[in-house]
Every structure is written in C-alpha cells, then in structure tokens.
N, C-alpha and C positions, 0 to 999 in steps of 0.2 A: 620096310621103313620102321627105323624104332620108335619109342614112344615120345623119347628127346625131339626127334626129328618133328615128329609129328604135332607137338609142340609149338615146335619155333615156328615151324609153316602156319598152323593155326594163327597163333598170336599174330604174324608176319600179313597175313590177311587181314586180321581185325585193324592193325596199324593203318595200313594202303586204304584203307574209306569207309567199311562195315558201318562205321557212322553209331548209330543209336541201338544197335542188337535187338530190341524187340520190334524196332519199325520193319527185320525182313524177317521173321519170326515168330508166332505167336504161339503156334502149336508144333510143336518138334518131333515127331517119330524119331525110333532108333534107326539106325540104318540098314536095309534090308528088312525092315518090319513088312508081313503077310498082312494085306490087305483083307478081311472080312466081311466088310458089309458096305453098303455105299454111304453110311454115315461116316465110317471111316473114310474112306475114297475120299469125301468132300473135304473132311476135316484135313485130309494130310495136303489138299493141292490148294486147297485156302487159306492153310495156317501158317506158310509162309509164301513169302513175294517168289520162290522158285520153289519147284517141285519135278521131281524125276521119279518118273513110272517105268519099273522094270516089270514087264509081261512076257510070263515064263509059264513052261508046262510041266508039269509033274516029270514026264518019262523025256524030259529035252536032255542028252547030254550036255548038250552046249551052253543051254540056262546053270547047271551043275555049274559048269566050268567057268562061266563067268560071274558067278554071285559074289564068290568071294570077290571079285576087282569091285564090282558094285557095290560093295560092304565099308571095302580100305578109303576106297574114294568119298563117298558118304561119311565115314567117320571123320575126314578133313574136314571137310563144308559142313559138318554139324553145329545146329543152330544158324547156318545160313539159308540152308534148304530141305526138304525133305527128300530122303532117297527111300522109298517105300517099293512093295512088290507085289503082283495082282495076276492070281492065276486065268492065264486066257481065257480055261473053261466056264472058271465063273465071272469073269468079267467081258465075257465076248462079243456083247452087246456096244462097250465101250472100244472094246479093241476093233472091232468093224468102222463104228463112225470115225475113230482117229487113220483108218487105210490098215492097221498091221496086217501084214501077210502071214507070218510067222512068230515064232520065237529061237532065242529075246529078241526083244525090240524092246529100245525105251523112249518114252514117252517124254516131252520137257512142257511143263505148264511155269507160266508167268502169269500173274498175277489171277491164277483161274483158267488162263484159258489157253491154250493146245496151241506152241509152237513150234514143235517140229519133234518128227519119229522119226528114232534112228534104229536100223535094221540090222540087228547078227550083233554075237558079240564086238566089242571094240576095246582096243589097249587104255593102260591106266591114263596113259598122256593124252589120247584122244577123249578119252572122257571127262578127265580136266579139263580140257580148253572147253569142254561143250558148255560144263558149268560154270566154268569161272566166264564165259561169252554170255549167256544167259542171268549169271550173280551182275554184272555191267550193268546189262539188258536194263537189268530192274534197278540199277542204282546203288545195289547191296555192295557192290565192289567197285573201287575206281582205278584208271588206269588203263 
C-alpha cells in the first residue's frame, strides 16, 4: 500500500465517525513498539479506547513473519488504537491469564480490559476487520 493510499484510508476513517480524536486516544505507541515494563503495558492498553497486543517470541519464525502485517495494519489505525508487542518470556504471567497457548497471538483490550485472543498469524484483511469490529465496539468508528 503506498503512502497516497494510506492516506486516503486514514482520512476515510476519520470522516466515517472517529468523532473527537483524543476521546479514543490519549497515549499513542508507534506501531509494533516492544513493550518493557508494565508501566508501559498499562500506559499502551489505557491510552486508548482499543489496544492490540502482539505476543511473540524471540526464536518464533512465524512472530518474524508476521510483524510486519502487524506494523502496516497499525500504522492505518494510528491514533486510533495501540498496536504494541510483549515478549511471552517477559510477559507470561499476563499471557497465561488471557489462555495464550502460543505465539503470535494477539491480544484485543477495549477500554482496559481483554476481549478476545486470537491465535497464529492472520492476513491483513482479517486483522482489519478485527479492528475496525473492536474501533465500532468502542465507538471510535461508526458503521
């Protein structure tokens, strides 16, 4: 997707209801930003009305292979949601209570708290719909 494209889409969502930008927003990670400590953790699933946790392993192929999708797709929804990333090993404590079995899995928190883990990689499109179902959820998106 070029940057044009990327663009229109952006803007093309804020149009369709985004509404007020800081009401789903306050603190914005980059996308695919490495989670370090759980002040971070908090800050990135509190600081906006939607947050997505990619939980990935160091030696996962498959986390490799799919960061980048988790990167492109994030950088669309930016400033809608946070698309952050939280190594199992140090987060495993969190990845046990949400069920992850493996990686990736990613994580979807609304407004704070854990709606649903989705397991193994997934395509760009499926990962859209999860957020833009979830940006709805919370009102960030209408439609």
């Amino acid at each position: 997707m070029d940057d044009i494209e990327r663009l229109l889409r952006k803007k093309a969502l804020e149009l369709a209801g985004r509404g007020g930008g800081a009401r789903c927003c306050v603190v914005s990670y980059a996308p695919g930003h490495v989670i370090t400590s759980e002040a971070q953790l908090k800050n990135a699933i509190m600081g906006c009305r939607v947050a997505l946790l990619l939980f990935f392993g160091r030696l996962c192929p498959l986390c490799h292979a799919f960061e980048p999708v988790f990167r492109q797709v994030g950088e669309m929804y930016r400033g809608m949601a946070n698309f952050v990333r939280a190594d199992i090993e140090e987060f495993y404590y969190l990845a046990d209570a949400l069920g992850v079995a493996g990686t990736p899995s990613v994580a979807v928190f609304i407004d704070g708290r854990p709606v649903d883990v989705v397991p193994g990689p997934v395509g760009a499109s499926q990962l859209k719909s999860l957020v833009e179902s979830a940006l709805r959820y919370a009102g960030c998106l209408k439609g």
